[in-house]
ZATI-123317 format. One record per residue (C-alpha): z, y, x; residue number from 1. Coordinates in Angstrom, 1 decimal. Layout:
// residues N
<atom <Z; Y; X>; NUM>,
...
This chain:
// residues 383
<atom <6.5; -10.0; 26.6>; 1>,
<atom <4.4; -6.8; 27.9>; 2>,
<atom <1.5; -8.2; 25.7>; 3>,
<atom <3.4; -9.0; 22.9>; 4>,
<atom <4.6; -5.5; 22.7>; 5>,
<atom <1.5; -4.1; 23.7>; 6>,
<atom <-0.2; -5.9; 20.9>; 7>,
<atom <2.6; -5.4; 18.3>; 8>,
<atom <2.3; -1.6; 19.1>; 9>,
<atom <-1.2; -1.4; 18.3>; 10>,
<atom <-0.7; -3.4; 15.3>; 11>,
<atom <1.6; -0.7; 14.3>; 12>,
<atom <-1.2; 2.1; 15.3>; 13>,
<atom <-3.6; 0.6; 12.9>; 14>,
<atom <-1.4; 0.3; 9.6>; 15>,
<atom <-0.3; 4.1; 10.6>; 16>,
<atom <-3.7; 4.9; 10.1>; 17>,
<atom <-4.1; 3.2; 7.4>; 18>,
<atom <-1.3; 4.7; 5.6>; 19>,
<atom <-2.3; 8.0; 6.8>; 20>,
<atom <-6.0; 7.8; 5.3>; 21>,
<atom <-5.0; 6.7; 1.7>; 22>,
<atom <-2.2; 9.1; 1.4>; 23>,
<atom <-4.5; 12.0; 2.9>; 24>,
<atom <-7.5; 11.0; 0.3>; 25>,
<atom <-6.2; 9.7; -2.4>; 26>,
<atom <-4.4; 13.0; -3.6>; 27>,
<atom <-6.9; 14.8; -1.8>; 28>,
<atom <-10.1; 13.6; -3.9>; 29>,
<atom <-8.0; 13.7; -7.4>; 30>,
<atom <-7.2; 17.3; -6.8>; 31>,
<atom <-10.4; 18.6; -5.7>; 32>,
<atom <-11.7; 16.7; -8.2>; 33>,
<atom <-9.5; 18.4; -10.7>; 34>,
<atom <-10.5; 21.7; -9.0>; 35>,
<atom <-14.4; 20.8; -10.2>; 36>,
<atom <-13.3; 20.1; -14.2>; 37>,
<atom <-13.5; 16.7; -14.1>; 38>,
<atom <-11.9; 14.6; -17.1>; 39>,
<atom <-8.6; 13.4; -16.3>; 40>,
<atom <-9.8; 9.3; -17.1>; 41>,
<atom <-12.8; 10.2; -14.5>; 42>,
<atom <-10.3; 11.0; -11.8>; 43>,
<atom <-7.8; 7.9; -12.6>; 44>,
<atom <-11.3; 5.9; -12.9>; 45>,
<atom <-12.4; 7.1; -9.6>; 46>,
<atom <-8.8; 6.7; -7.5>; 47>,
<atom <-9.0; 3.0; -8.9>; 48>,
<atom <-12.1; 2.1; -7.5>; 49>,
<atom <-10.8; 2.6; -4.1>; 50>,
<atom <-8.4; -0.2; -4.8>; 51>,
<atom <-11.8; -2.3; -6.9>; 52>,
<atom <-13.0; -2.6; -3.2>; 53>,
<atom <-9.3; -3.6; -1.7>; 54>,
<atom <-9.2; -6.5; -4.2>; 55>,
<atom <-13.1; -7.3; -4.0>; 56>,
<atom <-12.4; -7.2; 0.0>; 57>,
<atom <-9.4; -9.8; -0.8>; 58>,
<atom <-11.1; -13.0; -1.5>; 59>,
<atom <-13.8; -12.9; 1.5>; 60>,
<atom <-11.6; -12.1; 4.3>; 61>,
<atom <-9.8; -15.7; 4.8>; 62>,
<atom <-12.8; -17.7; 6.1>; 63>,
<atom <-14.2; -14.7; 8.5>; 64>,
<atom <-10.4; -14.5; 10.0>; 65>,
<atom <-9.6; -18.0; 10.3>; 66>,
<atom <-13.3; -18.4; 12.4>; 67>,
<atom <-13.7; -15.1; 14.2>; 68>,
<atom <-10.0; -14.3; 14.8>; 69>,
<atom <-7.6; -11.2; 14.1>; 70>,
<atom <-9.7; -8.3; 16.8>; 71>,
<atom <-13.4; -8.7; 14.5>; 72>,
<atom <-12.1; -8.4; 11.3>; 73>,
<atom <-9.8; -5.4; 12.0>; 74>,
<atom <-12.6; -4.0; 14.1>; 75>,
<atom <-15.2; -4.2; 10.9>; 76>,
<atom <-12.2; -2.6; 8.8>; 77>,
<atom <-11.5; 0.1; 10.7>; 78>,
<atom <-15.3; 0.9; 11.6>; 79>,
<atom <-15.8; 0.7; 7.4>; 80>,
<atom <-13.3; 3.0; 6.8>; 81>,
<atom <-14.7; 5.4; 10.0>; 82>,
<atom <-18.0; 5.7; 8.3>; 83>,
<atom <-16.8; 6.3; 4.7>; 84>,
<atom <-14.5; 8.8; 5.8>; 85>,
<atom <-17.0; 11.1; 7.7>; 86>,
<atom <-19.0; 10.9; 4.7>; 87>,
<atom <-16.9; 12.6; 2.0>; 88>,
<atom <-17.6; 16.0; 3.6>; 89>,
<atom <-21.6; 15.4; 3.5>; 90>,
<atom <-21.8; 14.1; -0.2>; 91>,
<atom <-19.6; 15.8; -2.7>; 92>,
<atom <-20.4; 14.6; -6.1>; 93>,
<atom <-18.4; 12.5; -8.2>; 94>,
<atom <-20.6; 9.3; -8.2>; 95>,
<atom <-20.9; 9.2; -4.3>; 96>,
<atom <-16.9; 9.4; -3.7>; 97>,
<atom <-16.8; 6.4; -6.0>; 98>,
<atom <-19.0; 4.5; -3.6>; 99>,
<atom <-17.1; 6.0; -0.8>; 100>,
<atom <-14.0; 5.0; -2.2>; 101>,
<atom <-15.1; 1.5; -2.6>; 102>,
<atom <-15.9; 1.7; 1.3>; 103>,
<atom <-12.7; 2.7; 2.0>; 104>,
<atom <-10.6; 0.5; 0.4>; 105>,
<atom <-12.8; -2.9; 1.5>; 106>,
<atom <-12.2; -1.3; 4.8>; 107>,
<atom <-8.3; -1.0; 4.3>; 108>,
<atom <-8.0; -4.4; 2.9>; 109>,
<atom <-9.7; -5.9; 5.6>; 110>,
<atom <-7.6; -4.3; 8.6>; 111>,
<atom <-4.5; -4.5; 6.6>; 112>,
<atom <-5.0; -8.5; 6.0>; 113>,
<atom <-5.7; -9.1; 9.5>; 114>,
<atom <-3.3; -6.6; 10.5>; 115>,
<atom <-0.5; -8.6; 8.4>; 116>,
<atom <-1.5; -12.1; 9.2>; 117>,
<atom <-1.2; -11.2; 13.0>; 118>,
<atom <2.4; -10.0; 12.4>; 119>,
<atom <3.5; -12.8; 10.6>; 120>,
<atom <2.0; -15.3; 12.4>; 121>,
<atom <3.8; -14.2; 15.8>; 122>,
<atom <7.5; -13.4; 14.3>; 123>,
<atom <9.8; -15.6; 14.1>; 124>,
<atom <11.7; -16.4; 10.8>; 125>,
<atom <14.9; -15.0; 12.1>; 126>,
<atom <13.4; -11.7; 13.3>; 127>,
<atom <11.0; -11.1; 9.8>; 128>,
<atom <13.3; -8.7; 8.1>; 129>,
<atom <13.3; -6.3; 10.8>; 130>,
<atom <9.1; -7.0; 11.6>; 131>,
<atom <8.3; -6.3; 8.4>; 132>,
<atom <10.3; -3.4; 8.0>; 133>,
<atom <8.8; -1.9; 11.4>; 134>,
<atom <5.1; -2.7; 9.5>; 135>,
<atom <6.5; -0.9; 6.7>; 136>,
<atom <8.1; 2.2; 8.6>; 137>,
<atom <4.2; 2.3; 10.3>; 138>,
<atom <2.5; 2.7; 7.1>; 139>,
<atom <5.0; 4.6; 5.5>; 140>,
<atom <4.8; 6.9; 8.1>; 141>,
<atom <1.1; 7.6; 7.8>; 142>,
<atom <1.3; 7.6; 4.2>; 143>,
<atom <4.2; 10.3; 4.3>; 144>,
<atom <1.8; 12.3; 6.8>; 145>,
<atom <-1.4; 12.1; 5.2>; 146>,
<atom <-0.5; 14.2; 2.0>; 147>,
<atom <0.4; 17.3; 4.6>; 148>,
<atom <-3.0; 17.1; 5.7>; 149>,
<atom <-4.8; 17.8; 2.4>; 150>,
<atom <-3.8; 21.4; 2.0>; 151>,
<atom <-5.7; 21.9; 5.3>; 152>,
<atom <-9.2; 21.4; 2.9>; 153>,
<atom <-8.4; 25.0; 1.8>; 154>,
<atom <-9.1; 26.5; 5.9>; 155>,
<atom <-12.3; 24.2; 6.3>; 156>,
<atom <-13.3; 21.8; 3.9>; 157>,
<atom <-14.4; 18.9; 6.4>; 158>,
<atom <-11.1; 19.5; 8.1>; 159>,
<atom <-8.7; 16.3; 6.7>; 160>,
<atom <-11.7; 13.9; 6.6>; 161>,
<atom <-13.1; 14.7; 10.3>; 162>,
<atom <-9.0; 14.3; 11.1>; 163>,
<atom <-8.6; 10.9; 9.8>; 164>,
<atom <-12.0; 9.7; 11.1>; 165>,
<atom <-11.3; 10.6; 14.7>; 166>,
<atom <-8.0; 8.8; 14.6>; 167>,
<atom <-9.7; 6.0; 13.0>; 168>,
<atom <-12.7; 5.8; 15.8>; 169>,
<atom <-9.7; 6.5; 18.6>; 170>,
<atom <-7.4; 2.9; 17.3>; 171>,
<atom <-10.5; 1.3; 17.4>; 172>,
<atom <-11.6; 1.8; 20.7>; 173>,
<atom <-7.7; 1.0; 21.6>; 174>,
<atom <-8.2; -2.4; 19.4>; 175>,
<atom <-11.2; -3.9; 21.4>; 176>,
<atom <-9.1; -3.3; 24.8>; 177>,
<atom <-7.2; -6.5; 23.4>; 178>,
<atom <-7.5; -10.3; 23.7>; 179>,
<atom <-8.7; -12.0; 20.6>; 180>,
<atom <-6.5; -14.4; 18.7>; 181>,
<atom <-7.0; -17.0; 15.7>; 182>,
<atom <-4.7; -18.1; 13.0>; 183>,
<atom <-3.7; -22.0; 12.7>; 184>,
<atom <-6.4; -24.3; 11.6>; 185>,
<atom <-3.8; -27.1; 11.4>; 186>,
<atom <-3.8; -27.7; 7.7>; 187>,
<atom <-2.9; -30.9; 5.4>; 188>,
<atom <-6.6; -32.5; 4.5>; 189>,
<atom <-5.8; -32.1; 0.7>; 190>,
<atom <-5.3; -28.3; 1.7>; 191>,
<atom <-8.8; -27.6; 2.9>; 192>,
<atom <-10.2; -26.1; -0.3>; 193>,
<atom <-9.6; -22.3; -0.8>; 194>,
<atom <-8.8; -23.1; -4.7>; 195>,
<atom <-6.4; -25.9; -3.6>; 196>,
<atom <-4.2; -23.9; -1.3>; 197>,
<atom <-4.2; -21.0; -3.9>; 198>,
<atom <-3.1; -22.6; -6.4>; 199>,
<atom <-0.5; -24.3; -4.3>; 200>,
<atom <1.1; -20.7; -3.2>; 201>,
<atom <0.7; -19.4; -6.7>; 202>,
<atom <2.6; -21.9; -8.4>; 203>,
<atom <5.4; -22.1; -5.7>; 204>,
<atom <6.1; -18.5; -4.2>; 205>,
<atom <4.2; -16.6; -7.4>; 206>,
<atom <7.4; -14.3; -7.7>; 207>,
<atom <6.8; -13.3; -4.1>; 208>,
<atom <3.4; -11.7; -4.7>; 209>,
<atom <5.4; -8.8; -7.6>; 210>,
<atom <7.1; -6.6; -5.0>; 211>,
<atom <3.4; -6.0; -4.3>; 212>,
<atom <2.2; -5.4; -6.9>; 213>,
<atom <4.7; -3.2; -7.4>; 214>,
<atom <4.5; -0.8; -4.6>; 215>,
<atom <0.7; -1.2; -5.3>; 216>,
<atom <1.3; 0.8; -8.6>; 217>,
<atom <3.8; 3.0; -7.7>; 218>,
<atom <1.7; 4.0; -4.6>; 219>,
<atom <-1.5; 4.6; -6.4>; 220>,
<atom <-0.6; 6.5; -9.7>; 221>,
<atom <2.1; 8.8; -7.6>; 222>,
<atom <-1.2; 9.7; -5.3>; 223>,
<atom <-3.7; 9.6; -7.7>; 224>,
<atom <-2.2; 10.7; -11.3>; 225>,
<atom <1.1; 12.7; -10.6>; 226>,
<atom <-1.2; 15.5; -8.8>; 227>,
<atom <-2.6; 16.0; -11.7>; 228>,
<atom <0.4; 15.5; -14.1>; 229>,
<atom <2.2; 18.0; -11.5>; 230>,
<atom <-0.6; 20.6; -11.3>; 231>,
<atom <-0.8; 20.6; -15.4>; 232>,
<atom <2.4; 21.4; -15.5>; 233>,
<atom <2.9; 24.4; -12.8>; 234>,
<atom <3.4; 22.8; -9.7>; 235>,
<atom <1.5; 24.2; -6.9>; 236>,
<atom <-0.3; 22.1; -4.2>; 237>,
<atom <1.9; 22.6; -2.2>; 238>,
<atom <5.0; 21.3; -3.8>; 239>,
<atom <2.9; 18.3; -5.3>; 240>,
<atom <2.4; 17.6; -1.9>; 241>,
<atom <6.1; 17.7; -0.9>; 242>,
<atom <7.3; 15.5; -3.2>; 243>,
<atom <4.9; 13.1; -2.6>; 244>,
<atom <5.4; 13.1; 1.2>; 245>,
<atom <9.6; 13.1; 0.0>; 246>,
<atom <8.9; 10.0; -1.9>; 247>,
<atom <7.1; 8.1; 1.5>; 248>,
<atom <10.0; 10.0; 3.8>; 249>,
<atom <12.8; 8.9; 2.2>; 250>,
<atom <11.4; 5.3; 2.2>; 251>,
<atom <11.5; 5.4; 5.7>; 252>,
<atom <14.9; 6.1; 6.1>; 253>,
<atom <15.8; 3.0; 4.4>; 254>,
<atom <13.3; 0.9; 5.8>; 255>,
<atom <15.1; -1.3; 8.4>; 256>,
<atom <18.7; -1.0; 6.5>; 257>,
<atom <17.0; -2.3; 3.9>; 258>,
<atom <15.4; -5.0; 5.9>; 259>,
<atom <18.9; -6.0; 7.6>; 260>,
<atom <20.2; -6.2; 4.2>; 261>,
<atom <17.6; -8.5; 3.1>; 262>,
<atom <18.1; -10.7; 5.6>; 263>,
<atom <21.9; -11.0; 5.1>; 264>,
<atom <22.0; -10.7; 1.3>; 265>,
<atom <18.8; -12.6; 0.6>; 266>,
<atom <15.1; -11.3; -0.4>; 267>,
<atom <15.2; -12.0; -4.0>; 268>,
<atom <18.5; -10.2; -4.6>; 269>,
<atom <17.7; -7.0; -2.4>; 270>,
<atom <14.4; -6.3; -4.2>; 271>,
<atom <15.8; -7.0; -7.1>; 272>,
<atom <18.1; -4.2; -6.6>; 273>,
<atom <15.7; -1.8; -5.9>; 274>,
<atom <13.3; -2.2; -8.4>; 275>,
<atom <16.4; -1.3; -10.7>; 276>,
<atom <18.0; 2.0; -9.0>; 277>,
<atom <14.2; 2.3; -9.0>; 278>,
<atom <13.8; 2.3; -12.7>; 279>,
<atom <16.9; 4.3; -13.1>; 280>,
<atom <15.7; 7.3; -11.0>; 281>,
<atom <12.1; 7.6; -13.3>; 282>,
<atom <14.1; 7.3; -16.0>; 283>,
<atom <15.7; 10.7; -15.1>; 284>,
<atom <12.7; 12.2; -14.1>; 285>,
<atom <12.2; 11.9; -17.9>; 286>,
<atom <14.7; 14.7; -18.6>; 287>,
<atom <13.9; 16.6; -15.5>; 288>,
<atom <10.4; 16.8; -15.0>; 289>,
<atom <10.6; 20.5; -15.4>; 290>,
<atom <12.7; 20.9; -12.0>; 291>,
<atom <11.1; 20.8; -9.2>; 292>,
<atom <14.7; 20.2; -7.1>; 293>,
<atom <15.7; 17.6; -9.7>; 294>,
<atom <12.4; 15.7; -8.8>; 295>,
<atom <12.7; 16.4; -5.1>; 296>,
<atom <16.1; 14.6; -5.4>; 297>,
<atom <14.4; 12.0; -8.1>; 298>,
<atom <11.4; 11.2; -5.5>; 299>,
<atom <13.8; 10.8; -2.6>; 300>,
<atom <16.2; 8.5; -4.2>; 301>,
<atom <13.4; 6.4; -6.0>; 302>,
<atom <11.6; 6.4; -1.9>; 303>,
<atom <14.9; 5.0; -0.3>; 304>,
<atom <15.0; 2.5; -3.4>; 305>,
<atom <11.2; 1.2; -3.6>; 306>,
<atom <9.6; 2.3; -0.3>; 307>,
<atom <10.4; -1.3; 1.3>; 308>,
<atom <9.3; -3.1; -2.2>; 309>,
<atom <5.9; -4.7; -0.5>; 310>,
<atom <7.3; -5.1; 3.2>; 311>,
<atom <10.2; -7.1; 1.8>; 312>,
<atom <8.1; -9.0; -0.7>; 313>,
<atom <5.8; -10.1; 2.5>; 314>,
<atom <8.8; -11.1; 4.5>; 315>,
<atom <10.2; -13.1; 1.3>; 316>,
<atom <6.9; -14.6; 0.7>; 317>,
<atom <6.3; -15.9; 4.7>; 318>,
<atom <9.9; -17.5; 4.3>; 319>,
<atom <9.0; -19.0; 1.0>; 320>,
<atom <5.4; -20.9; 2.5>; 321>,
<atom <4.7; -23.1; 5.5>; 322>,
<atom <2.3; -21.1; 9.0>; 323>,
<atom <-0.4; -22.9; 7.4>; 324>,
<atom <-0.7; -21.3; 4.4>; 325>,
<atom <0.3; -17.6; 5.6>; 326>,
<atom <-3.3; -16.5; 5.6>; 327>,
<atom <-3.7; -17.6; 1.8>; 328>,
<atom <-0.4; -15.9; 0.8>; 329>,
<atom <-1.2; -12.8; 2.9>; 330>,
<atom <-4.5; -12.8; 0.9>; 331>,
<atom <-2.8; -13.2; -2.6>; 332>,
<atom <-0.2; -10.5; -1.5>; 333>,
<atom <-3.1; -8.4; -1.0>; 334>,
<atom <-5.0; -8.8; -4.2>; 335>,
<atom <-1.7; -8.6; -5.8>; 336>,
<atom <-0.8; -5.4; -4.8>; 337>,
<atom <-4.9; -4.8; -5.4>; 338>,
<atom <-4.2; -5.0; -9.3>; 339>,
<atom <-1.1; -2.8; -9.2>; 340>,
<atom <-3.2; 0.0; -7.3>; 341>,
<atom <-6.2; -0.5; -9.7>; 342>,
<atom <-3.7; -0.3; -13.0>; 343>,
<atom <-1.8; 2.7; -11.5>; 344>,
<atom <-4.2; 5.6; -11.4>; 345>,
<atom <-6.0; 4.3; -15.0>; 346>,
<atom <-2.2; 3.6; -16.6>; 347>,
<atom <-1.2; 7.1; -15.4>; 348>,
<atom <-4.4; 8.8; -16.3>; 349>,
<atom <-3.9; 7.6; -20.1>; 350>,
<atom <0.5; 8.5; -19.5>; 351>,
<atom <-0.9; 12.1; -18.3>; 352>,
<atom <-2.3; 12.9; -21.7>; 353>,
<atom <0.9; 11.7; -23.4>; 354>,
<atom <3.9; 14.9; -23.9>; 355>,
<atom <5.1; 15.4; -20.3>; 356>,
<atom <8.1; 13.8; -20.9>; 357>,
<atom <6.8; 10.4; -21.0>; 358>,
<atom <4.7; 10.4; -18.0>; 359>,
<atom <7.4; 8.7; -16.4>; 360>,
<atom <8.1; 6.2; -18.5>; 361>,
<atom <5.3; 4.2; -17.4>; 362>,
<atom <7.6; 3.9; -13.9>; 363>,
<atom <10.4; 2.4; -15.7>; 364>,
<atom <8.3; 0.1; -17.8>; 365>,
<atom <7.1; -1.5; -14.8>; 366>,
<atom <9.7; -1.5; -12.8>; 367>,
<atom <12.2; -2.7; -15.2>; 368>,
<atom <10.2; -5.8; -16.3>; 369>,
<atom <9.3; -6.8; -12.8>; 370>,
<atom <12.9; -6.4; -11.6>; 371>,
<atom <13.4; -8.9; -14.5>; 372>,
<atom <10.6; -11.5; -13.5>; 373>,
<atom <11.8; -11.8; -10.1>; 374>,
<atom <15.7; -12.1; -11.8>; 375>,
<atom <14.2; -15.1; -14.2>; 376>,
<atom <12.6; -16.8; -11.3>; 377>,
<atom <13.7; -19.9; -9.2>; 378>,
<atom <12.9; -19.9; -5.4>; 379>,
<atom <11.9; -23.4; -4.2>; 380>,
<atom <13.4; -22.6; -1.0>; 381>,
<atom <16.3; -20.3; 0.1>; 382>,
<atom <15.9; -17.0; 0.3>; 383>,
């Protein structure tokens, strides 16, 4: 039991960091790029390629896990990250961050898919709503925290990166203190093909992978666009900052009442739910986008609502597909919520150069039609 806490603890540690370094960077770069004059589709094009190197990441991580085990792969991730994030001080220009960016998010993906596969591998079914919303409260967490940091680039410019690098180098060190561990390699012959068991979780548990593809989105273009929707329109660093960090806060308070509802109302119908309160609280940022107390309340009732979106579409999806095939859904989860980041910052980039008042329509687009996917879909398998 002391292992298994010990272990689950660290686990935790790692997605905090994680969390922590995209929502430090991702608002960080688009502002200072914003700072330097560069064209608003630059800056969405740039934020996106962070997420270009989570889904490229995607694809190649299932055969190094399932031979090496969990310890090497998150080791490689966080040491990716480590490197890239020292380097954004050394090399400011717009061209090198892209590169960086690409670093970082290849790094993310790979810690964060052995990170996930680990959890969900050693939980049991009946104890997945509150795992997942623990992994969730972990990132959240650091994502909630990072944005803080950024105003800290105005004392000493090498300040937020040297931050998040340390932490990175110091959960690291923590990580190869521990026992190394493989996923299951039992696994039905006609399941030994990568294409075969994709296409097997995509055309049984596809309406699993939207809740992250959802908070994908949502994640991306709040940290990469809204700073500079916000800054265009008044807002100081500052209070783009708070809001954002409201948004990630208020998630976390809903994050294991959420979970607990989940698990006694169903997965389907909970998310469900949220992407709809969800897609009402954009729609009144709409109307109020001029406020900045009507979009403090806005951010933290739309945070309570969404913040659990990928958590709980995890937890739905490991109850949806046999242990075998957890790695592969863990992976599609992944590039799933890959393609929501990548769309985010470009689809808000375009929204930014639209009248302010329909910036946030692009929020309620999504999350209304996804909320109706997931209501049009039939689960194999309860929920």
């Amino acid at each position: 039991m002391f292992v298994l806490s010990r272990r689950f603890a660290l686990i935790l540690s790692i997605v905090f960091i994680s969390g922590f370094t995209q929502g430090l960077l991702i608002p960080l770069l688009s502002i200072l790029l914003e700072r330097q004059g560069t064209p608003a589709y630059i800056n969405g094009l740039s934020a996106a390629v962070l997420y270009v190197g989570v889904i490229v990441a995607a694809p190649l991580m299932e055969k190094p896990l399932r031979r090496h085990g969990y310890v090497p792969v998150i080791s490689f991730g966080l040491i990716l990250v480590a490197v890239a994030v020292f380097a954004f001080p050394l090399i400011p220009s717009v061209l090198a961050w892209m590169v960086l960016r690409f670093a970082v998010g290849f790094g993310d993906q790979t810690l964060h898919y052995g990170s996930q596969v680990w959890v969900t591998s050693i939980t049991p079914n009946h104890k997945l709503g509150r795992t997942m919303s623990l992994y969730g409260m972990a990132f959240g967490l650091g994502f909630a925290l990072g944005p803080l940091a950024a105003p800290l680039v105005d004392w000493i410019s090498w300040l937020p990166f040297v931050l998040t690098g340390t932490l990175t180098v110091l959960v690291l060190i923590a990580l190869r203190r521990l026992p190394n561990e493989k996923p299951s390699d039992i696994m039905p012959e006609e399941l030994q093909s990568a294409a075969s068991r994709y296409r097997l979780v995509l055309t049984s548990a596809w309406f699993t992978l939207l809740p992250g593809f959802t908070y994908g989105f949502l994640e991306a273009t709040l940290n990469a666009s809204f700073p500079v929707f916000a800054t265009r329109n008044g807002y100081e660093l500052s209070q783009t900052s708070s809001l954002i960090t409201t948004f990630v806060v208020s998630s976390l308070l809903m994050q294991l009442p959420l979970g607990r509802l989940a698990d006694h109302f169903g997965k389907r119908r909970t998310l469900i739910t949220v992407l709809s309160i969800g897609a009402f609280a954009f729609l009144a940022a709409c109307f109020f986008f001029q406020s900045y107390g009507a979009l403090f309340m806005i951010f933290a009732v739309s945070g309570m609502a969404l913040g659990s979106t990928y958590s709980l579409g995890v937890a739905y999806m490991t109850e949806q597909l046999p242990s075998h095939l957890l790695p592969t859904g863990n992976l599609l989860a992944g590039i799933s919520f890959s393609l929501g980041s990548i769309l985010g910052p470009i689809s808000g980039s375009l929204f930014v150069m639209l009248p302010p008042g329909f910036y946030f329509i692009l929020f309620v687009l999504v999350l209304a039609t996804l909320a109706y996917l997931l209501f049009q879909s039939k689960t194999p398998r309860s929920s």
